[in-house]
C-alpha positions, 0 to 999 in steps of 0.5 A: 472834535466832531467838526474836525472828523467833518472836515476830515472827511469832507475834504478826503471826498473833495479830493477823491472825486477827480483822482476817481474821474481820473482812474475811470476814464483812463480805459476810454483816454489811454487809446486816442489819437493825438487830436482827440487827446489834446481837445479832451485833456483841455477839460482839465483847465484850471483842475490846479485848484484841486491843491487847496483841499489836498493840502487841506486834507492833509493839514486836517488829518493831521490835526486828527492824528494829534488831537486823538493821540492820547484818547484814541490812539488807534484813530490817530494812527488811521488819520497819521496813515491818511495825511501819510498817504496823501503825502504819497499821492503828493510825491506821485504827482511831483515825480510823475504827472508834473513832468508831463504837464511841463514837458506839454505846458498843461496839454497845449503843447504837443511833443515829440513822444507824447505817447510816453508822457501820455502814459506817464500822466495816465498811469500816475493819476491811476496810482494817486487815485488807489492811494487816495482811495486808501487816505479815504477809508484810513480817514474813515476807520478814524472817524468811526473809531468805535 
């Protein structure tokens, strides 16, 4: 069990970090111009393989919530909460960010009303990271569940 809270929270810190680098920087992003834009969202190549610990997390809270159902009910409603949330954040980025990654082919294509889908991704990004944050410390009551 104590491998499985680890992992938990392990793989909630994993896929925190770029969701939070992604909130932080909207302030500094949401205003370039065209060009700048385009050069900066370059740096996010390859940031797919961020999938594997969010499908991770989810699996392993998962795993949380079932194998606490019947000692610790109370913790396995937080991590039933966290892979929850997780879920959410998935459908954030189906319904908001993807679009936008396909409309520009991954920022390398520069399209008529950029600005729109520029805003889209920003701001979809900005969400996931508050329901990110939310999965986290619903992970963390569930570990520290005493």
């Amino acid at each position: 069990m104590i491998a499985l809270r680890l992992l938990s929270l392990v793989l909630m810190a994993i896929i925190l970090a770029p969701s939070g680098a992604h909130l932080f920087e909207l302030p500094a992003k949401i205003g370039l111009d065209r060009g700048a834009y385009f050069t900066v969202q370059g740096i996010y190549s390859g940031w797919a393989l961020f999938g594997i610990p969010i499908i991770g997390a989810i699996i392993a809270n998962g795993a949380l919530a079932v194998a606490e159902r019947r000692r610790h009910p109370w913790a396995a409603r937080w991590a039933a909460a966290s892979a929850l949330l997780i879920l959410a954040s998935l459908a954030v980025f189906f319904g908001w960010i993807f679009p936008a990654n396909q409309e520009t082919m991954n920022w390398t294509r520069q399209p008529e009303g950029w600005e729109a889908l520029r805003r889209q991704w920003e701001w979809g990004h900005a969400a996931n990271a508050l329901i990110l944050f939310g999965a986290f410390l619903a992970t963390a009551v569930a570990v520290v569940r005493r």
